[in-house]
N, C-alpha and C positions, 0 to 999 in steps of 0.2 A: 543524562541527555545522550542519546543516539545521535551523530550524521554521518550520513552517507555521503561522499562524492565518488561520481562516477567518473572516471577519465577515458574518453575514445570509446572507440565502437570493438576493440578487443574485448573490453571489460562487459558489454552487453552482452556479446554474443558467448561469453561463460556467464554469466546470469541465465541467457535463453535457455543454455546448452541445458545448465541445471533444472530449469521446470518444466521443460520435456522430458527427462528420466525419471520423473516420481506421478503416481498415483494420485487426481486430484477427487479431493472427496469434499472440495467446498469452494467456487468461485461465484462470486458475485456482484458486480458493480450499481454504484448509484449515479445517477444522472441528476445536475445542477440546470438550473432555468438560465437562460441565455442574457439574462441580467447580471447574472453571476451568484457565489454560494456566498450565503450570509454566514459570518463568523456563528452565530448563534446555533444553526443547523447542523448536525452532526450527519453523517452517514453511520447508519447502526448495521451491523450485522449479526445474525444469531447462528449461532453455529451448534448443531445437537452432533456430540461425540459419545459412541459406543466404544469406540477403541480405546483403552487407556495403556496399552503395554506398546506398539508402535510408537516411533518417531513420524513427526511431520515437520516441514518446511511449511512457514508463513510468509505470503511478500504480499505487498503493496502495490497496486496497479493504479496507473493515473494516465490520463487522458487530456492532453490540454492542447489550448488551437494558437494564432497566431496573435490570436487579441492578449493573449498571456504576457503582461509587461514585466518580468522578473527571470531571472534565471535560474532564480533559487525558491523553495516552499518551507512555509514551517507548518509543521503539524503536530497535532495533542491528539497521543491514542492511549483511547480509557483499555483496559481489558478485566473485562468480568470474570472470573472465574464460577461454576454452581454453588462452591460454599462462602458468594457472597466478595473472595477476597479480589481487592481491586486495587489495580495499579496505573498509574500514568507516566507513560512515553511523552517526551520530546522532541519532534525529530526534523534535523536540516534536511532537504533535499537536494541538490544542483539538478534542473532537467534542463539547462545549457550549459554549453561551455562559455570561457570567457569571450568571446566573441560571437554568442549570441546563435550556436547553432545550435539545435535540440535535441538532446540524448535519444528521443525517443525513435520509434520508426511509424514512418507514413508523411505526407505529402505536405499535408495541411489541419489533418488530427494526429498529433503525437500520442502514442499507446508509450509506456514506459515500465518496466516489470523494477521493483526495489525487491532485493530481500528485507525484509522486516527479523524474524526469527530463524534460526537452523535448529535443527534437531531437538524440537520443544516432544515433550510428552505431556498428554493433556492427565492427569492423576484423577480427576472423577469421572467417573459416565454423566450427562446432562449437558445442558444448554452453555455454550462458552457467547461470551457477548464482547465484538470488537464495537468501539465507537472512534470517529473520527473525524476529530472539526480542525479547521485552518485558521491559522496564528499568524497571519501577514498583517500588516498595517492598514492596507486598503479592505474596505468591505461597504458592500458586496467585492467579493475578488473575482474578477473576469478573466475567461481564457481556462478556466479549467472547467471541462464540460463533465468529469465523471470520478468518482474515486471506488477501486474496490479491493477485494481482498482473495485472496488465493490461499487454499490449504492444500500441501501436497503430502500422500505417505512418502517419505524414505524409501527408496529402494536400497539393497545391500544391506542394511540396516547391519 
């Protein structure tokens, strides 16, 4: 089981600092219906990798508004590898603090960057598949408008 807390806005802005110095070779978000994401729906992402000797950085992007009653998230992320092998993540979030302000940045949509992985090397060439469904109690769960994923090369490697 992974969790992440994030404490203060120091700790973001070395998050941000990080995925502005690399190389991004895979961003893409999904967007949830304004009912909310049903536990059953996953966000899938497929990711075609040629590079296998590079390092990359993986995070997690989330997107959530003010209808979002929780200050914490759980999530199950599958990862496919091409030869089939597959693994499941656990993972806590906090996108508030204990008093209910929101890690993230913007107004009224919070954008929030997690790292997920550092310095993975993908070992085959082909299709890598993230999947990503929410482990909260409520569902449909409201307030989270989008989830996606970000691949970055390493620079300095």
């Amino acid at each position: 089981m992974k969790r992440f807390i994030l404490a203060g806005s120091t700790g973001l802005l070395f998050f941000f600092g990080i995925s502005c110095s690399h190389n991004e070779i895979f961003f893409e978000y999904q967007s949830f219906k304004k009912d909310g994401w049903n536990r059953e729906v996953a966000a899938v992402y497929h990711i075609h990798i040629d590079n296998t000797t590079d390092l990359f950085d993986v995070s997690l992007e989330i997107r959530n508004n003010n209808d979002y009653s929780f200050r914490n998230i759980w999530l199950f992320v599958d990862f496919q590898s091409p030869g089939d092998d597959m693994r499941t993540d656990t993972i806590g979030l906090d996108l508030a603090d204990t008093y209910g302000k929101w890690y993230g940045k913007g107004i009224s949509l919070y954008s929030l960057t997690i790292p997920y992985e550092k310095a993975v090397r993908f070992p085959q060439k082909g299709v890598y598949t993230y999947s990503i469904r929410q482990g909260m109690s409520e569902n449909p769960l409201k307030g989270i408008s989008e989830i996606g994923i970000r691949i970055s090369k390493k620079m300095n490697q």
